[in-house]
N, CA, C and O atoms as a Tripos MOL2 file, in Angstrom:
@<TRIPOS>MOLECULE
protein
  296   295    74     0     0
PROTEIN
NO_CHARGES

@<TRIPOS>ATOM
      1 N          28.4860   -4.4550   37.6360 N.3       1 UNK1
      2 CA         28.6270   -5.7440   37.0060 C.3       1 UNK1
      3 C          28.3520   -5.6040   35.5090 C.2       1 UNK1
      4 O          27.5340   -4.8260   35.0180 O.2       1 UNK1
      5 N          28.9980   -6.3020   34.9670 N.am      2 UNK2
      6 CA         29.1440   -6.2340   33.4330 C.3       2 UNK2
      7 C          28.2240   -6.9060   32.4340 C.2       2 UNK2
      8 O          28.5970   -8.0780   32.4780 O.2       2 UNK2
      9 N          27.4710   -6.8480   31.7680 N.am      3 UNK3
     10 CA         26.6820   -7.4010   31.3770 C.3       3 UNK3
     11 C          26.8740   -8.6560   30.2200 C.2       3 UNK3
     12 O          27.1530   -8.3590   29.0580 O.2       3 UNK3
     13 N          26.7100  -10.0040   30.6190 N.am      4 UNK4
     14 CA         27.2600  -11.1550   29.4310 C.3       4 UNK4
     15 C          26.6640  -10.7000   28.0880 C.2       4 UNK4
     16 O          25.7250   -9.9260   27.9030 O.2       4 UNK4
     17 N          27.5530  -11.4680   27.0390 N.am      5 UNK5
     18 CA         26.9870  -11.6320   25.5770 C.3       5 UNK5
     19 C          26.6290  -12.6390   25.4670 C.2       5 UNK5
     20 O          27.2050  -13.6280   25.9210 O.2       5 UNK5
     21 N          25.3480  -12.6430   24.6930 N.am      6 UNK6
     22 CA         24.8280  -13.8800   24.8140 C.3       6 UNK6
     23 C          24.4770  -14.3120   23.5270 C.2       6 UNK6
     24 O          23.3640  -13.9560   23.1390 O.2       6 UNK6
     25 N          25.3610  -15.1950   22.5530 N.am      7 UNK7
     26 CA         25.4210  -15.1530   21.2650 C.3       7 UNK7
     27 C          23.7380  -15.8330   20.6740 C.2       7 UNK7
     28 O          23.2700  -15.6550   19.5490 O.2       7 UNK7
     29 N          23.1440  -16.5530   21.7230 N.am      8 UNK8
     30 CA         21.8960  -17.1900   21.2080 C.3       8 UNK8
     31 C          20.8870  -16.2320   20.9650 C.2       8 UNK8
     32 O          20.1650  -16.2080   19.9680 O.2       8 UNK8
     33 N          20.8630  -15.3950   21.9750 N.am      9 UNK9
     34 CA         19.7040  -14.2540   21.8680 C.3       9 UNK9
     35 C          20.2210  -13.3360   20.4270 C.2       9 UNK9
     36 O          19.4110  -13.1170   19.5260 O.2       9 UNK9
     37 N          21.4280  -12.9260   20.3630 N.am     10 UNK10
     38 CA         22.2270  -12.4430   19.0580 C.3      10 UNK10
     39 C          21.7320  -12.7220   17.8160 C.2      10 UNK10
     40 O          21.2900  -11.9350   16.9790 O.2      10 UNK10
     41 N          21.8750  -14.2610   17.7530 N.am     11 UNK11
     42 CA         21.9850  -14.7050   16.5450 C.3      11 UNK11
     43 C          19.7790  -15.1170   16.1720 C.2      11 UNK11
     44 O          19.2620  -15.4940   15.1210 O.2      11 UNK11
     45 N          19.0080  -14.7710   17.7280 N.am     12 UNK12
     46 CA         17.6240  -15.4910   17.4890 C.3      12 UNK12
     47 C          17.4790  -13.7380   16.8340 C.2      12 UNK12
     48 O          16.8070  -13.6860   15.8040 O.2      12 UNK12
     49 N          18.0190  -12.4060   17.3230 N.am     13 UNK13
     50 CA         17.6060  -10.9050   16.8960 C.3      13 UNK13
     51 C          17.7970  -10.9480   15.5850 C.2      13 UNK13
     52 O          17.0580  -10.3510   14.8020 O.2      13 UNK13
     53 N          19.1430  -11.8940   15.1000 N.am     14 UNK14
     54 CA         19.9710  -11.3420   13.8040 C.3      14 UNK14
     55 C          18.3150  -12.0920   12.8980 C.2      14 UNK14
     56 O          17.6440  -11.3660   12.1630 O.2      14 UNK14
     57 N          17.9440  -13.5410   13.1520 N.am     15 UNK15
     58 CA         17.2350  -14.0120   12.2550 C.3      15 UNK15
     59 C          15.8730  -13.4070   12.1750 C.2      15 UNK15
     60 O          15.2810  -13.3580   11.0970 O.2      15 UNK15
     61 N          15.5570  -13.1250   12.8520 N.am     16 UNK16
     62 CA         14.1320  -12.2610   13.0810 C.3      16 UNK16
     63 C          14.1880  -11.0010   12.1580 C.2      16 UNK16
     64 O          13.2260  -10.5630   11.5270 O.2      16 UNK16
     65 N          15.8020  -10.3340   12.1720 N.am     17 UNK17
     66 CA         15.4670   -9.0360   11.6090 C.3      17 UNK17
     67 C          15.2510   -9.6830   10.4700 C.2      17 UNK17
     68 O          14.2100   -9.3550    9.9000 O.2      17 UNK17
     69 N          16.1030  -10.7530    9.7910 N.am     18 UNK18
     70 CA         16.5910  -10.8260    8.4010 C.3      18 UNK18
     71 C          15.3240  -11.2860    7.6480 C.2      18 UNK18
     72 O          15.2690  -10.9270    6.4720 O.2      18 UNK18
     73 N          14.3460  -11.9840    8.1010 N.am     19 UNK19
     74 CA         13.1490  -12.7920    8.0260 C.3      19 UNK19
     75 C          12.0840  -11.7420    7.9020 C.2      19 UNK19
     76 O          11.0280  -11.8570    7.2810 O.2      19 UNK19
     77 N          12.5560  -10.5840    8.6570 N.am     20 UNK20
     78 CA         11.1520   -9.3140    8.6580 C.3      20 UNK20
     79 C          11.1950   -7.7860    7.1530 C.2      20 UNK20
     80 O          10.4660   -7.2820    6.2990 O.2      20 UNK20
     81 N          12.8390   -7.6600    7.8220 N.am     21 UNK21
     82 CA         12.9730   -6.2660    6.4060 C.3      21 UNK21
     83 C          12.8250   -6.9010    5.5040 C.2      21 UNK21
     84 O          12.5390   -6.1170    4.5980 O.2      21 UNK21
     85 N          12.8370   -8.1840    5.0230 N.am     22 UNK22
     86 CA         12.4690   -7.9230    3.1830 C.3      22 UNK22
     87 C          11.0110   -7.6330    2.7200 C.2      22 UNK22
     88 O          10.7120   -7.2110    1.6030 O.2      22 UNK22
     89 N          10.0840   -7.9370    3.8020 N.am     23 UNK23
     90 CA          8.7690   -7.9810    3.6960 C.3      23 UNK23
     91 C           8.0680   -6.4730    2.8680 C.2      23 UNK23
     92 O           7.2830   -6.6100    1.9300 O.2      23 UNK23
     93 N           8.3880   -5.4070    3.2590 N.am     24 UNK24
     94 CA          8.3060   -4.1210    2.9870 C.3      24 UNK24
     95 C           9.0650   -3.9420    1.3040 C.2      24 UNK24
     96 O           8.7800   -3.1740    0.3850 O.2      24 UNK24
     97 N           9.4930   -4.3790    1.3520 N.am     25 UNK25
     98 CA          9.9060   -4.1620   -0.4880 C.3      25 UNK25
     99 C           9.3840   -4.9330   -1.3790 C.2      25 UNK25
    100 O           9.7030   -4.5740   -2.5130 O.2      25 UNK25
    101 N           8.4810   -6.1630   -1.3390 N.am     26 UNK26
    102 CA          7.5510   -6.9740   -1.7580 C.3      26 UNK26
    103 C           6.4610   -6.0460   -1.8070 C.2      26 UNK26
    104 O           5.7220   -6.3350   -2.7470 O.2      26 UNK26
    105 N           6.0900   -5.0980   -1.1990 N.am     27 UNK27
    106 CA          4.5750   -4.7030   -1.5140 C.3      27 UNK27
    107 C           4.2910   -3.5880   -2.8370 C.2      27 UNK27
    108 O           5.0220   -2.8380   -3.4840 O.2      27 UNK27
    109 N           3.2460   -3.8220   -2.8510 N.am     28 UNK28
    110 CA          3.3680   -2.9090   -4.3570 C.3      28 UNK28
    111 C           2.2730   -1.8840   -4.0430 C.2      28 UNK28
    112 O           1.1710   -2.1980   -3.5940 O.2      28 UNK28
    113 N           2.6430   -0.7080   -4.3000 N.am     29 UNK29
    114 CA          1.5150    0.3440   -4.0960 C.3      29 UNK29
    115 C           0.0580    0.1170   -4.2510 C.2      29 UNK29
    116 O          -0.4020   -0.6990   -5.0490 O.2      29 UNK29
    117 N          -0.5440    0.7460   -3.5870 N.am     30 UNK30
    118 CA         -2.5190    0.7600   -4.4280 C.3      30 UNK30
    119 C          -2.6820    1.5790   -5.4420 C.2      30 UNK30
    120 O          -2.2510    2.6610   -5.8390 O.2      30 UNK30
    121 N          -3.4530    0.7300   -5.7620 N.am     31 UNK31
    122 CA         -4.1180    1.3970   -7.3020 C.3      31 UNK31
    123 C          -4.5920    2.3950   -6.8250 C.2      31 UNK31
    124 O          -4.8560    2.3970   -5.6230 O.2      31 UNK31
    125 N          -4.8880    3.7560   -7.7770 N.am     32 UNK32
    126 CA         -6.0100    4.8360   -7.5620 C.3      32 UNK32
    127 C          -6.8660    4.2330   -8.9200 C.2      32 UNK32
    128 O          -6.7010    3.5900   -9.9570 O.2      32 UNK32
    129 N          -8.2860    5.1970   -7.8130 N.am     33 UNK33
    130 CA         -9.3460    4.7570   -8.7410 C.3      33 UNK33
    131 C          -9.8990    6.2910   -8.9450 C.2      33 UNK33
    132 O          -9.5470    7.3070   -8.3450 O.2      33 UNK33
    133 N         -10.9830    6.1170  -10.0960 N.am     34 UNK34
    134 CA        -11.8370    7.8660  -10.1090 C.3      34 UNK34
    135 C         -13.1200    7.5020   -9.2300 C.2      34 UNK34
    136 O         -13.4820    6.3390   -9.4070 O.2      34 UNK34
    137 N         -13.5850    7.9440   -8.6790 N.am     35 UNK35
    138 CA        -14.6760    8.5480   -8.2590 C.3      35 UNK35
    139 C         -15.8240    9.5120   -8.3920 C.2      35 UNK35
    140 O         -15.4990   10.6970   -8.3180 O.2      35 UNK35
    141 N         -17.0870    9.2500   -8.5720 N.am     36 UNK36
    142 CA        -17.8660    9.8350   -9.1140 C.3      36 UNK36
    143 C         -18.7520   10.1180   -7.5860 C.2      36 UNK36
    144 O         -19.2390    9.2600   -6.8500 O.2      36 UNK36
    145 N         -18.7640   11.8030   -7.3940 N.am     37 UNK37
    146 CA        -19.8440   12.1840   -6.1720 C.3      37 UNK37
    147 C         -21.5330   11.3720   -6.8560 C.2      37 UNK37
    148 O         -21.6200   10.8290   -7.9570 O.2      37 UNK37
    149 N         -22.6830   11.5150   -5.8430 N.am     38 UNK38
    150 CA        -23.4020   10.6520   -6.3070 C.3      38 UNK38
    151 C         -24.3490   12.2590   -5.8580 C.2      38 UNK38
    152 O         -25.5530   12.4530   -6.0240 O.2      38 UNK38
    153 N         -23.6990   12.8690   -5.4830 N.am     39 UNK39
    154 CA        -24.3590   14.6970   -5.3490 C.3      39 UNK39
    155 C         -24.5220   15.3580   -6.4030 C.2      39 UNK39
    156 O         -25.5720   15.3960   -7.0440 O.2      39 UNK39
    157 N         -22.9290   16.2530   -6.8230 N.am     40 UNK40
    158 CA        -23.3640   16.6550   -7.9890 C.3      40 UNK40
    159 C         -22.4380   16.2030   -8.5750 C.2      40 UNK40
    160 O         -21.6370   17.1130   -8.7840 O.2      40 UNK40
    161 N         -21.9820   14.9560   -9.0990 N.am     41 UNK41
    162 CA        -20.7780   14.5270  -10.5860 C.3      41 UNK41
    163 C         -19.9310   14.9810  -10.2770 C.2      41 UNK41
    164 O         -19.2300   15.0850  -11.2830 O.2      41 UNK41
    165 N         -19.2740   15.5160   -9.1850 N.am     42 UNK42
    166 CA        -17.5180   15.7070   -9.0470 C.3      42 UNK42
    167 C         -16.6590   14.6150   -9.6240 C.2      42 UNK42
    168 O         -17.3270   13.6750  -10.0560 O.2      42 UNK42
    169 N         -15.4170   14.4930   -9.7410 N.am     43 UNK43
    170 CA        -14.8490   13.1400   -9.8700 C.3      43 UNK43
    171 C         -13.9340   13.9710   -8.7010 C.2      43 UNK43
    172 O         -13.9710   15.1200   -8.2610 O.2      43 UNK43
    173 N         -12.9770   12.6100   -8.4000 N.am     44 UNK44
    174 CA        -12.0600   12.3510   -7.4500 C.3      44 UNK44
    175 C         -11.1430   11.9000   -7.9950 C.2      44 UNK44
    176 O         -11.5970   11.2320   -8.9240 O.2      44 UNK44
    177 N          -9.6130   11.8300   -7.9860 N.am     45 UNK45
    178 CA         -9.1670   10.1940   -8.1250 C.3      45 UNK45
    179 C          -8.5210   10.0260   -6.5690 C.2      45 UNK45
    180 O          -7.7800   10.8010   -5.9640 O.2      45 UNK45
    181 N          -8.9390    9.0510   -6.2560 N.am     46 UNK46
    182 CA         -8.1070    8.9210   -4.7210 C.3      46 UNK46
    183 C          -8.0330    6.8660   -4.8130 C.2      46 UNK46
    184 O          -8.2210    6.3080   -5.8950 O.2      46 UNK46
    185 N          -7.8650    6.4010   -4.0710 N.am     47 UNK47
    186 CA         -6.8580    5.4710   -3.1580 C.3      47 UNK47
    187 C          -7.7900    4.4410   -3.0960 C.2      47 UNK47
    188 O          -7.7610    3.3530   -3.6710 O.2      47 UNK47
    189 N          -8.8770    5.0440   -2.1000 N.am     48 UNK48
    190 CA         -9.7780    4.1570   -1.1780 C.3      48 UNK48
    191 C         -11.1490    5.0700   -1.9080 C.2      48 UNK48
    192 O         -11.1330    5.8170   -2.8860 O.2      48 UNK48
    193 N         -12.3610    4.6490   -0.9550 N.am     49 UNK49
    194 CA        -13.4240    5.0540   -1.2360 C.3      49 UNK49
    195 C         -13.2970    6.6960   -0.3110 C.2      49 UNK49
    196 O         -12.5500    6.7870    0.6630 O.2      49 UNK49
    197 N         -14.2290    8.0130   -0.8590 N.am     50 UNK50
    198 CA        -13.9650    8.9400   -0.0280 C.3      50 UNK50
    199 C         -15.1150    9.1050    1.0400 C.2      50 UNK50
    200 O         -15.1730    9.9500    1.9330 O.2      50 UNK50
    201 N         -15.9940    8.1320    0.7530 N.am     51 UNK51
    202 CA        -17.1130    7.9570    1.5220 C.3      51 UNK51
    203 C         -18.6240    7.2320    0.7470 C.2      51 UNK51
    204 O         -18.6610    6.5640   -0.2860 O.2      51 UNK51
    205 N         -19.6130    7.5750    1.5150 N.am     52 UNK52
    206 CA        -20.8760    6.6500    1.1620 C.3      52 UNK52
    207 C         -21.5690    7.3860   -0.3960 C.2      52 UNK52
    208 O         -22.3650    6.9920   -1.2480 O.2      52 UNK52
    209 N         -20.9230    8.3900   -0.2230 N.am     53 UNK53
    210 CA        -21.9020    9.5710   -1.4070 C.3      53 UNK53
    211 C         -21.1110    9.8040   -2.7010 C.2      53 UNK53
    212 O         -21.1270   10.7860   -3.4440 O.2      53 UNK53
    213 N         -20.2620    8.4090   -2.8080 N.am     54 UNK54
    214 CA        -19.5730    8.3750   -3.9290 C.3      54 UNK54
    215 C         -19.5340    6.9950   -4.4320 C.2      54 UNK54
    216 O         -19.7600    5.9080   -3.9010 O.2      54 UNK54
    217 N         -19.1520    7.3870   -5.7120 N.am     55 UNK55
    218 CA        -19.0400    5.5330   -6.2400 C.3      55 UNK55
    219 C         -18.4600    5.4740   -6.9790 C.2      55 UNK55
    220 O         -18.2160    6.6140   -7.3730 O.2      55 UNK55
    221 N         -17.8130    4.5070   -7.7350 N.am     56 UNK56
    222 CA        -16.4580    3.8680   -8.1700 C.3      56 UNK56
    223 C         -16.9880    4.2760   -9.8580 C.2      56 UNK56
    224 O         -18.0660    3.9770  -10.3720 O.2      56 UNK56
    225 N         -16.0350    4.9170  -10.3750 N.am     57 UNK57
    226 CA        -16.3200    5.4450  -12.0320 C.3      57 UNK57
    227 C         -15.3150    4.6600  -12.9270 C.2      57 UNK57
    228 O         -15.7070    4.0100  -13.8950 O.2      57 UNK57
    229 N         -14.2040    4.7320  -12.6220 N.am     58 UNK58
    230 CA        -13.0730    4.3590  -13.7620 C.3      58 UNK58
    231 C         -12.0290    4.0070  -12.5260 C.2      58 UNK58
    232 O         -11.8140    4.5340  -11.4350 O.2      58 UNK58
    233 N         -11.4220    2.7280  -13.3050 N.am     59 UNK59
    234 CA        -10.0810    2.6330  -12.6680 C.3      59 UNK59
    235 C          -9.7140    0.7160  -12.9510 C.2      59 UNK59
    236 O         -10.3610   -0.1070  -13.5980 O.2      59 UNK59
    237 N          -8.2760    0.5420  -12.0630 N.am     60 UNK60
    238 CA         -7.3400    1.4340  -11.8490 C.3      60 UNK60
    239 C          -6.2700    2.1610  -12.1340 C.2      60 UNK60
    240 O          -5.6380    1.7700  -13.1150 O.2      60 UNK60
    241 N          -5.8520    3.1430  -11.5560 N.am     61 UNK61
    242 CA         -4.8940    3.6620  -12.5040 C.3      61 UNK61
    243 C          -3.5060    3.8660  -11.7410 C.2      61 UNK61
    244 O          -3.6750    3.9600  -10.5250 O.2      61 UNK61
    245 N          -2.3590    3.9440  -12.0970 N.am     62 UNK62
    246 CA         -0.9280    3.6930  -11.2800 C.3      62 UNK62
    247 C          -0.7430    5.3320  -11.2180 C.2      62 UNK62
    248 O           0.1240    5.4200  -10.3480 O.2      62 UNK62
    249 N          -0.9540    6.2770  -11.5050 N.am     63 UNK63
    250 CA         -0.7640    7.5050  -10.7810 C.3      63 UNK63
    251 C          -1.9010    8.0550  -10.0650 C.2      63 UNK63
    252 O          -3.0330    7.5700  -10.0880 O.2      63 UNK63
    253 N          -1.4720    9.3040   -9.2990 N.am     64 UNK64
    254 CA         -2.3840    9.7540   -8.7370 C.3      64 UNK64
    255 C          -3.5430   10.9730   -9.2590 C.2      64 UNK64
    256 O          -4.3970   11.5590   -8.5940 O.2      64 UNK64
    257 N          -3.1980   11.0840  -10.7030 N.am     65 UNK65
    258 CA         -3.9630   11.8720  -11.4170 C.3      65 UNK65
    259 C          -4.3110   11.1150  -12.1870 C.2      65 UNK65
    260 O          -4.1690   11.3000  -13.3960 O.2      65 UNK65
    261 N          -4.8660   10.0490  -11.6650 N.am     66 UNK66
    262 CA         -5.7670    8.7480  -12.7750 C.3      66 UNK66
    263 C          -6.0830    8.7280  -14.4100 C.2      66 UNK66
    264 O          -7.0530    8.4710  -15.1220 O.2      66 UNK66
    265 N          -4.3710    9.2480  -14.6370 N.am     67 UNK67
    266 CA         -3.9030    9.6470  -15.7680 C.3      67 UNK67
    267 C          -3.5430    7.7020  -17.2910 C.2      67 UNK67
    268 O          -3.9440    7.1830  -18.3330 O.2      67 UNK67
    269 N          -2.5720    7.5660  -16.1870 N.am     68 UNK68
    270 CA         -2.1130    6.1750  -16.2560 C.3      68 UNK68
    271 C          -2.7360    5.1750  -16.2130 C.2      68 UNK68
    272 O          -2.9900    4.9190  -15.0360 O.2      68 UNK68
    273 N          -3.1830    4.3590  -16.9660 N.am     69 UNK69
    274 CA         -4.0720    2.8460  -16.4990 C.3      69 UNK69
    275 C          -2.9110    1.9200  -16.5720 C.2      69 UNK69
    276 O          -2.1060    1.7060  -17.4790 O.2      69 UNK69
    277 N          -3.0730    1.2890  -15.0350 N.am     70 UNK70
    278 CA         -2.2580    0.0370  -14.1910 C.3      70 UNK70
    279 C          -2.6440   -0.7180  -15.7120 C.2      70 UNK70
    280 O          -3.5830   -0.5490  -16.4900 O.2      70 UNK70
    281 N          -1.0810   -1.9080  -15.7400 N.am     71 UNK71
    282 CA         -1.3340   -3.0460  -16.4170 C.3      71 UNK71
    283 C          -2.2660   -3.7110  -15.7100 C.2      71 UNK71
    284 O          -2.5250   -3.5280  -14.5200 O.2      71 UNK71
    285 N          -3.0240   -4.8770  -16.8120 N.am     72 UNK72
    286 CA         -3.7230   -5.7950  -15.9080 C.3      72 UNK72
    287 C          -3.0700   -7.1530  -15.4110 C.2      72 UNK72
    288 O          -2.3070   -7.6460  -16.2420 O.2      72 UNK72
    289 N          -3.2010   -7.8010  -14.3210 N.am     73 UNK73
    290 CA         -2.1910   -8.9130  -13.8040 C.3      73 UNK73
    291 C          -2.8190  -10.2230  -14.2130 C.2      73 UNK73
    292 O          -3.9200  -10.3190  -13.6710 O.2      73 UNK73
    293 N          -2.5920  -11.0510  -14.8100 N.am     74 UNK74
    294 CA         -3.2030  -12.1920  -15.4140 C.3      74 UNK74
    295 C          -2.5860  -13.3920  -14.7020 C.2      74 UNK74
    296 O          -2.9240  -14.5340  -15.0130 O.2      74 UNK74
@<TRIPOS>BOND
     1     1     2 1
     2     2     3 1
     3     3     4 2
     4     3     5 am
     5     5     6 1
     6     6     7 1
     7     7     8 2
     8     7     9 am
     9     9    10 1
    10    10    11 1
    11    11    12 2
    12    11    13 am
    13    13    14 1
    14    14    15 1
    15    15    16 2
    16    15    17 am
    17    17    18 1
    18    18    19 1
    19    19    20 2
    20    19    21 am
    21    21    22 1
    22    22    23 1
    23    23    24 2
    24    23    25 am
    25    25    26 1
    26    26    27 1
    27    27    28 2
    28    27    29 am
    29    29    30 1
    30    30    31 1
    31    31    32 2
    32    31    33 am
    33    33    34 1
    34    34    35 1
    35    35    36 2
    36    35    37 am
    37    37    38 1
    38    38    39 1
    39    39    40 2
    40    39    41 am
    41    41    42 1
    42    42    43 1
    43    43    44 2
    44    43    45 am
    45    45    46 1
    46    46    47 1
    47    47    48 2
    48    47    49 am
    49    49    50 1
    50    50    51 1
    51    51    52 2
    52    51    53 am
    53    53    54 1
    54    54    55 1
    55    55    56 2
    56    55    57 am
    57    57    58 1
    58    58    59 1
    59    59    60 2
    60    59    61 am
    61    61    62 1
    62    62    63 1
    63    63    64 2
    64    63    65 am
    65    65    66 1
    66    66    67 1
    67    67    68 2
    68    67    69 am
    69    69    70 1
    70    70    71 1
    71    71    72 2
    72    71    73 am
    73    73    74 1
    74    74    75 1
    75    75    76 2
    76    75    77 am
    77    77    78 1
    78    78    79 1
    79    79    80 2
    80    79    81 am
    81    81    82 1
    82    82    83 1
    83    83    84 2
    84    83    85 am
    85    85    86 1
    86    86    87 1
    87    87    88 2
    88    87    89 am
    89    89    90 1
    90    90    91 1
    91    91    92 2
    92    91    93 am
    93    93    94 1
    94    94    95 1
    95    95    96 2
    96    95    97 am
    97    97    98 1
    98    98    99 1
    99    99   100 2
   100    99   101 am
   101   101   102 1
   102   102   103 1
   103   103   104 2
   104   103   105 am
   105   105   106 1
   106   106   107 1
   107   107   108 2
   108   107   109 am
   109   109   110 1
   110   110   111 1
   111   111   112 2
   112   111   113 am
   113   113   114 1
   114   114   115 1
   115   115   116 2
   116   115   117 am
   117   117   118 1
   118   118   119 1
   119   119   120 2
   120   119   121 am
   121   121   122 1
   122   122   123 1
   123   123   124 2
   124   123   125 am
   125   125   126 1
   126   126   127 1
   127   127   128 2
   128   127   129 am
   129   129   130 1
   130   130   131 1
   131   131   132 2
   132   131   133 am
   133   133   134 1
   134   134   135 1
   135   135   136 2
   136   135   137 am
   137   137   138 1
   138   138   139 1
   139   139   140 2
   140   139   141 am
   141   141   142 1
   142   142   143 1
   143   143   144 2
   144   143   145 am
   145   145   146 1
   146   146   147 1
   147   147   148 2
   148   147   149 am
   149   149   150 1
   150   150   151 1
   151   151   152 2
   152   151   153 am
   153   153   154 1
   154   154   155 1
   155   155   156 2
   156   155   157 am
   157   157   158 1
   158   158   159 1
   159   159   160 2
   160   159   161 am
   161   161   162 1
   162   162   163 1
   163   163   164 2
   164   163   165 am
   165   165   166 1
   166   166   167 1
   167   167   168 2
   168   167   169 am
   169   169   170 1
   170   170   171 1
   171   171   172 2
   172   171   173 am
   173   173   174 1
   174   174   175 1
   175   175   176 2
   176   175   177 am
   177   177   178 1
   178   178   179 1
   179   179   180 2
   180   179   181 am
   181   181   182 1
   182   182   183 1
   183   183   184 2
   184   183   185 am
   185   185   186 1
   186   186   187 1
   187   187   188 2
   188   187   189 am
   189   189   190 1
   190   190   191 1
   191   191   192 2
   192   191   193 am
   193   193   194 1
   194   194   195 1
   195   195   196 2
   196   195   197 am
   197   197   198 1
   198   198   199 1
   199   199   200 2
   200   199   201 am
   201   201   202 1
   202   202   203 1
   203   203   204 2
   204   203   205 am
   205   205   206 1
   206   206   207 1
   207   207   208 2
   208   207   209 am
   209   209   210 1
   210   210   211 1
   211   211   212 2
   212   211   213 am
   213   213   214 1
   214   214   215 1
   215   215   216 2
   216   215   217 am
   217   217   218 1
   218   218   219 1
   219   219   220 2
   220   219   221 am
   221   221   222 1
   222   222   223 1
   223   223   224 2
   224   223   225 am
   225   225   226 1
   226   226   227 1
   227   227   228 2
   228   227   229 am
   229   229   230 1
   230   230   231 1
   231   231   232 2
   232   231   233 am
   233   233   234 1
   234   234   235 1
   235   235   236 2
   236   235   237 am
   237   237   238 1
   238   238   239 1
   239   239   240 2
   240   239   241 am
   241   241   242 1
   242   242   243 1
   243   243   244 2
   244   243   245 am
   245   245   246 1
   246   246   247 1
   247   247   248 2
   248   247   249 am
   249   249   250 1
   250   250   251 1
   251   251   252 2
   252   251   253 am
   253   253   254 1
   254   254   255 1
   255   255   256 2
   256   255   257 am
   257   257   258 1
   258   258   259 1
   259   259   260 2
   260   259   261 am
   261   261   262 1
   262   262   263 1
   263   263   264 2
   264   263   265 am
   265   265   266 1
   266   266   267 1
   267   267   268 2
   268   267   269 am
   269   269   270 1
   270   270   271 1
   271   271   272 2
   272   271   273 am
   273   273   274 1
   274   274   275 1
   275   275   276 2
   276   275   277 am
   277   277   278 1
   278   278   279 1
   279   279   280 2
   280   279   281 am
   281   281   282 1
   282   282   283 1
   283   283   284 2
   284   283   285 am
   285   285   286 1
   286   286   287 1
   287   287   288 2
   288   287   289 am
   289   289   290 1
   290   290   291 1
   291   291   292 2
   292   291   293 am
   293   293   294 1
   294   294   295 1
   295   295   296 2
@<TRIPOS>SUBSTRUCTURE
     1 UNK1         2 RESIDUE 1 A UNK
     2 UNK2         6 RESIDUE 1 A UNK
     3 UNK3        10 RESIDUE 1 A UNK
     4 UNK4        14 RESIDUE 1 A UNK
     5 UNK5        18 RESIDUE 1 A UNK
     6 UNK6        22 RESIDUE 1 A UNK
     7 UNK7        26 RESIDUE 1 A UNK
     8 UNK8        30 RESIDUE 1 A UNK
     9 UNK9        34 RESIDUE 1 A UNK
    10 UNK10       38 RESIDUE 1 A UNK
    11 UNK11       42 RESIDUE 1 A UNK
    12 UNK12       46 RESIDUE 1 A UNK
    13 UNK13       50 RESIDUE 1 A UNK
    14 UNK14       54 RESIDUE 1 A UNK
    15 UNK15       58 RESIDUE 1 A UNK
    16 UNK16       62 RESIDUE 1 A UNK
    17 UNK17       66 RESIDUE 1 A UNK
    18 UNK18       70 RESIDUE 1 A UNK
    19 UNK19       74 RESIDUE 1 A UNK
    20 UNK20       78 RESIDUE 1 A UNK
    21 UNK21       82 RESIDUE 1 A UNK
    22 UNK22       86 RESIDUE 1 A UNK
    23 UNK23       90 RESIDUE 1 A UNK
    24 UNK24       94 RESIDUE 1 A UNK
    25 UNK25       98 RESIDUE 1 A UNK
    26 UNK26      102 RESIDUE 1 A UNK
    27 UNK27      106 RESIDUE 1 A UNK
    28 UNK28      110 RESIDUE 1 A UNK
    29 UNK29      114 RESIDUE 1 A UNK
    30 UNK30      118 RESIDUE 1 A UNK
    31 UNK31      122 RESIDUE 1 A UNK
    32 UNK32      126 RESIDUE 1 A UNK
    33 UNK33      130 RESIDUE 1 A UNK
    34 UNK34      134 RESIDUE 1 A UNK
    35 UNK35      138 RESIDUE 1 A UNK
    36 UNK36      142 RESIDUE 1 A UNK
    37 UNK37      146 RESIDUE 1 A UNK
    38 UNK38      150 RESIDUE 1 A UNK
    39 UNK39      154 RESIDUE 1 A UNK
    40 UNK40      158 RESIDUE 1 A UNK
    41 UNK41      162 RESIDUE 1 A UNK
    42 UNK42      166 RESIDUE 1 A UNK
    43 UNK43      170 RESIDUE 1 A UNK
    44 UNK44      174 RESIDUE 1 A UNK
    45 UNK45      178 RESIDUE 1 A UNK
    46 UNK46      182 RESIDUE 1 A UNK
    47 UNK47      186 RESIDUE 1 A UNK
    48 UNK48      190 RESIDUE 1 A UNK
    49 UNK49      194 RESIDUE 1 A UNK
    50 UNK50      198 RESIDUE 1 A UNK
    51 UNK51      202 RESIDUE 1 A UNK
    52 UNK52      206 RESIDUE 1 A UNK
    53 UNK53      210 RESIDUE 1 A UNK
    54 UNK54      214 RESIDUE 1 A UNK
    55 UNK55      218 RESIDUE 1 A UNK
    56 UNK56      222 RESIDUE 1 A UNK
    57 UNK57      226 RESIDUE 1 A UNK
    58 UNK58      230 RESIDUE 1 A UNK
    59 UNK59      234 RESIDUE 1 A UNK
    60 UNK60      238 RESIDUE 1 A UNK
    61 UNK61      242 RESIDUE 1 A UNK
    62 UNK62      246 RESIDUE 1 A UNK
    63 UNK63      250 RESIDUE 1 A UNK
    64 UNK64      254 RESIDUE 1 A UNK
    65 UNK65      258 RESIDUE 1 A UNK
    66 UNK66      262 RESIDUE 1 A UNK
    67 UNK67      266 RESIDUE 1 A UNK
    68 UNK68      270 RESIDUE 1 A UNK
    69 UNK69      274 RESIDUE 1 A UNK
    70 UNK70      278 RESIDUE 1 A UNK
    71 UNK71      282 RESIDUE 1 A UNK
    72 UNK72      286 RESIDUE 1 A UNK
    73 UNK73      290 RESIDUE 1 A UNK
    74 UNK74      294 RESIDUE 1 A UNK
């Protein structure tokens, strides 16, 4: 037996997709920040925090060699 088309379910998939992919191109990367070990003065630049034995030094910055300082958003 052949399976019906069923234009309602069609057209409820078509709106769902269209309503969902734009979402993903709206987002905007994370900032990197530097990091200072609280051991011996390493720096970092990473993303997120790299743990408890570090703390936030400089930032943020739009590359990953916390080269670049992000505009600020007003």
């Amino acid at each position: 037996m052949k399976p019906k088309f069923r234009p309602g379910r069609a057209l409820c998939l078509c709106a769902a997709l269209v309503t969902v992919m734009p979402l993903p191109s709206q987002a905007a990367p994370a900032p990197w920040y530097l990091w200072r070990s609280q051991l011996d003065g390493a720096l970092s630049c990473q993303q997120f925090s790299p743990g408890q034995a570090w703390s936030l030094d400089d930032g943020p910055f739009a590359d990953p060699a916390c080269r670049k300082r992000m505009a600020s958003r007003k």
